[in-house]
C-alpha angles and dihedrals in degrees: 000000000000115000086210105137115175135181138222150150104253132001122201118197111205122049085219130118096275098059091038084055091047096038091050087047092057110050092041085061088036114018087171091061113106107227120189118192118205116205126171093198123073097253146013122287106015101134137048088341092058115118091227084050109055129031098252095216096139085232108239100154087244090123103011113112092188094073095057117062131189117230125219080259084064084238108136123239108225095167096107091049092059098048092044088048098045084048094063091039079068083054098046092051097044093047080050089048095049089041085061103045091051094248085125126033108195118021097190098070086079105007126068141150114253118165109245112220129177119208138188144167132216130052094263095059092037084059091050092048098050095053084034087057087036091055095036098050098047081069116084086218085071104037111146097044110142118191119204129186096170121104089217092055099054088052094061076042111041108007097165085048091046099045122115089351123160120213121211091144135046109260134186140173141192125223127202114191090201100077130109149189117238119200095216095178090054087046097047085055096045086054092049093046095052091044086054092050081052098055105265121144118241112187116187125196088028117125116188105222107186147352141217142168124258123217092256087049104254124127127256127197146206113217131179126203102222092209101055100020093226116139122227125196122221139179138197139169089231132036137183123197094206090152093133095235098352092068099077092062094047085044076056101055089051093070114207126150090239090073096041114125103007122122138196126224114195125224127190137213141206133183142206108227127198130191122161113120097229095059101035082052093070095051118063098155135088097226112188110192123189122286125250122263109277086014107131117235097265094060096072106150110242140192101205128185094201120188108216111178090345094300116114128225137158128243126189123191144032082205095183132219154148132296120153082214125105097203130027090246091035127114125278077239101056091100097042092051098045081065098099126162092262095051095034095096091040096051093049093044087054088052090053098050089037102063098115086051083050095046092040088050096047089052084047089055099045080059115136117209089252095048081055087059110045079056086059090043086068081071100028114028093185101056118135122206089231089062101051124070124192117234126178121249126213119274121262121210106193120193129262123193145145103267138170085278092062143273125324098021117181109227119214108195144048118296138193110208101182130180120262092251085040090237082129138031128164129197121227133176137040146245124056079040122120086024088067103033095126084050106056088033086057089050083046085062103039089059106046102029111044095137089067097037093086095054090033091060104086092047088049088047094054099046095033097032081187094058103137099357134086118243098198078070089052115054093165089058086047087052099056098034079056097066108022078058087040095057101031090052097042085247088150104136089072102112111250100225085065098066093033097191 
C-alpha cells in the first residue's frame, strides 16, 4: 500500500457530464481552486455519458409525452415541461458561453439541430396530443410547435415512418424545428480536455473505494490505481459522487444520515441501430411515442436521428431489461450490496408495489430480435432484421426511497443529496439527466456553497442570463437567449420567424 497522501480543494469521482459541468462551473467562479477527477475507466465519458449509451435528445420537453400528464378533467399539466425546458435552456446558455470564450472550439462536433416530434395512433392519444400541442404552444417556451393529423402532412414530416403504412386508426403527430442531438460522450471529453489545459488533475484508472471524515471536516479517500493496484490516499474540503450508478454505494460508505434509507434499482437499455446511408437518409427527426402500459418513463419508444462523429444513423428503442449491475462495466454484486439494514424495509416494500415494472422488465428481457422488431415496425412499417443491429445501452439506477406516497417509492428523475454542511454532495437517478446537467451542477452549488452564492451571481449571470428568472415569463430575454445560442452553437437551420428578435 502506498503512503501517498495529497491535498486539494474538490474532488469529483466519475469522468462523466455531470462532473465535467460541475468541474467547468467551478473554475470559471474560482479559477485558483485545485480540482482532482477519479475515474476508474481509461478515458472521459464511457459510461452512462457516452453518446452509444444515452439517447442524446437534449431533453426540452418539445416531443416527451411523459412530461406532460392528462387529469381526470381531460386539462393537460405542462408544469414539468416547463421546468424541463427552462433546465436545458441553462445548458444551452452555459455551452454558448464557453463557444465564445473560446472554452470550446467547434460546437458541432457534439451539438446539432435535429427537429423533436411527438406521434401517436388511435383517437384517444390524438386526442391527448392535440390538447398536449394546444397547452404547449400557447407557452413562448414552445413557440414553433406545428400538430398534424393528416396523413399527407406526416409524409412531407416522417416518410420512412409513413411508408407503406396502413391506416386502420386516426394518427397525428407535432413537430418542433427547435430540437437538437447532443453528443454527450464528445461533450463530456471537450470539457475534460479544457479542465486539464486549466490545471485540474484527471486521474484514469483510478477508482475511488471508500470515504471518511477527517477531524477538520475535510474528506479523505481511499483510491486505488487499477493498473498497479497501489492505493493513494486524498483529501479535499469538497467532494461530488458523480460516479452514474456507483455513486449510490460510495454515497453509502459515507455515511451521512442524508443518504440513509434510499435504494437503487437498475434498468437496463438496449438499442436497434441503423446505419445504412439509404435508409437513415429518409428519417431527420427525433419521434417519441407513448410507453406501454407498466413501461417505466424512461422506456419511451423513439425514432432518433442521432449524429456520431458527424455521421448520422438512426437508433429505435430503449427496449429495457435487467442487469444486477449498476453500471455497464459494475460488478453482478452491485444490487445485492447496496441492500444495506436502513434501506432494507424500503427496498422490499418497492418490490411489492413494483410487481407490474418487474413483470414489464422480465417480458423486455424474454425479447427476440424479431419481436424487437415488430415493436419498431409500429414506426417504421418497412424495417428489415438485416438492417438493424442491436447495441447495449448504459445502465440506469433509478431511486428508490421512502416518500409522501409510501414506503418504498420508486423515483423517476435526477436528484442532489448533499450533506448538511454541503462538503459532500452525490448525484442519483437518470433521464432527464445529461440534458440538465448546468442545472443540477448549479443546484450542487447552491446547496453546498451558499456562502459563496451571493459574490458568485454576477459570474453565473453572465455565463447562465436566465440565472434566477423564468424565461416562460420572458419571452424578450427567450428571444435573445434563442439566437445568441443559435449562432454560438451553429443551430442555424431553426427558422428565424419562430424566435422574432
Amino acid at each position: 500500500m502506498s503512503n501517498q497522501q495529497t491535498k486539494t480543494d474538490v474532488i469529483l469521482i466519475g469522468a462523466g457530464i455531470m462532473s465535467a459541468t460541475l468541474g467547468s462551473l467551478l473554475k470559471e467562479l474560482v479559477p485558483e481552486w485545485e480540482i482532482t477527477v477519479f475515474e476508474r475507466r481509461a478515458g472521459a465519458g464511457e459510461e452512462s455519458s457516452n453518446e452509444w449509451n444515452n439517447a442524446g435528445t437534449g431533453h426540452s420537453s418539445l416531443c416527451e409525452l411523459n412530461y406532460t400528464t392528462e387529469g381526470p378533467d381531460g386539462s393537460i399539466d405542462i408544469s414539468k415541461a416547463i421546468k424541463v425546458n427552462e433546465e436545458y435552456q441553462f445548458s444551452k446558455q452555459f455551452w454558448s458561453y464557453l463557444v465564445n470564450s473560446k472554452r470550446i472550439q467547434d460546437p458541432q462536433e457534439f451539438i446539432v439541430p435535429v427537429p423533436h416530434m411527438s406521434f401517436v395512433q388511435g383517437q384517444k392519444d390524438v386526442m391527448f396530443l392535440q390538447k398536449r400541442f394546444e397547452a404547449l404552444s400557447k407557452n413562448p417556451l414552445f413557440q414553433g410547435m406545428e400538430f398534424s393529423d393528416d396523413p399527407g402532412q406526416l409524409k412531407k414530416w416522417i416518410p420512412l415512418m409513413m411508408k407503406n403504412r396502413t391506416l386502420t386508426q386516426p394518427i397525428a403527430a407535432t413537430k418542433i424545428e427547435s430540437g437538437t442531438d447532443v453528443n454527450f460522450g464528445a461533450l463530456t471529453r471537450i470539457l475534460f480536455d479544457h479542465l486539464k489545459s486549466n490545471n485540474a488533475h484527471i486521474r484514469f484508472k483510478h477508482q475511488v473505494e471508500d470515504l471518511k471524515r477527517t477531524k477538520d471536516g475535510s474528506w479523505e479517500l481511499q483510491v486505488r490505481n487499477v493498473d498497479s493496484g497501489s492505493v493513494e490516499r486524498h483529501t479535499a474540503r469538497f467532494v461530488f459522487i458523480g460516479g452514474g450508478g456507483g455513486s449510490l454505494h460510495l454515497l453509502q460508505k459515507s455515511g451521512i444520515p442524508e443518504g440513509r434509507g434510499i435504494g437503487g434499482f437498475p434498468v437496463s437499455g438496449l438499442f436497434m441501430v441503423c446505419q445504412k446511408p439509404d435508409i437513415v437518409a429518409q428519417h431527420h427527426a427525433k419521434v417519441y411515442g407513448k410507453a406501454a402500459v407498466g413501461a417505466p418513463p424512461m422506456s419511451v419508444p423513439h425514432l432518433d436521428t442521432r449524429v456520431i462523429d458527424k455521421k448520422e444513423s438512426l437508433f429505435f428503442g430503449p427496449f429495457a431489461g435487467f442487469s444486477p449491475k449498476f453500471l455497464k462495466f459494475g460488478s453482478m454484486f452491485d444490487l445485492i450490496t447496496s441492500v444495506k439494514p436502513d434501506n432494507l424495509v424500503t427496498m422490499l416494500a418497492a418490490g411489492a408495489k413494483n410487481f407490474q415494472l418487474t413483470k414489464y422488465l422480465i417480458g423486455q428481457v424474454m425479447l427476440s430480435k424479431e419481436q424487437r422488431m415488430e415493436a419498431l415496425r409500429d414506426f417504421v412499417p418497412d424495417a428489415k432484421s438485416e438492417d438493424w443491429e442491436l447495441v447495449v445501452a448504459g445502465q440506469r439506477v433509478q431511486i428508490i426511497k421512502d416518500t409522501a406516497a409510501g414506503k418504498g417509492t420508486l423515483q423517476f428523475g435526477t436528484e442532489v443529496i448533499s450533506s448538511a454542511d454541503g462538503s459532500i454532495a452525490a448525484l442519483l437517478g437518470a433521464s432527464p439527466g445529461a440534458s440538465t446537467a448546468v442545472s443540477v451542477m448549479l443546484e450542487v452549488i447552491s446547496k453546498c456553497f451558499p456562502q459563496h452564492l451571493k459574490a458568485w451571481e454576477p459570474k453565473i449571470k453572465q455565463m447562465i442570463p436566465s440565472y434566477g428568472l423564468s424565461l416562460s415569463a420572458n419571452s424578450e430575454l427567450l428571444n435573445e437567449i434563442h439566437t445568441s445560442a443559435a449562432q454560438s452553437l451553429g443551430l442555424t437551420t431553426v427558422a428565424a420567424e419562430n424566435f422574432p428578435i
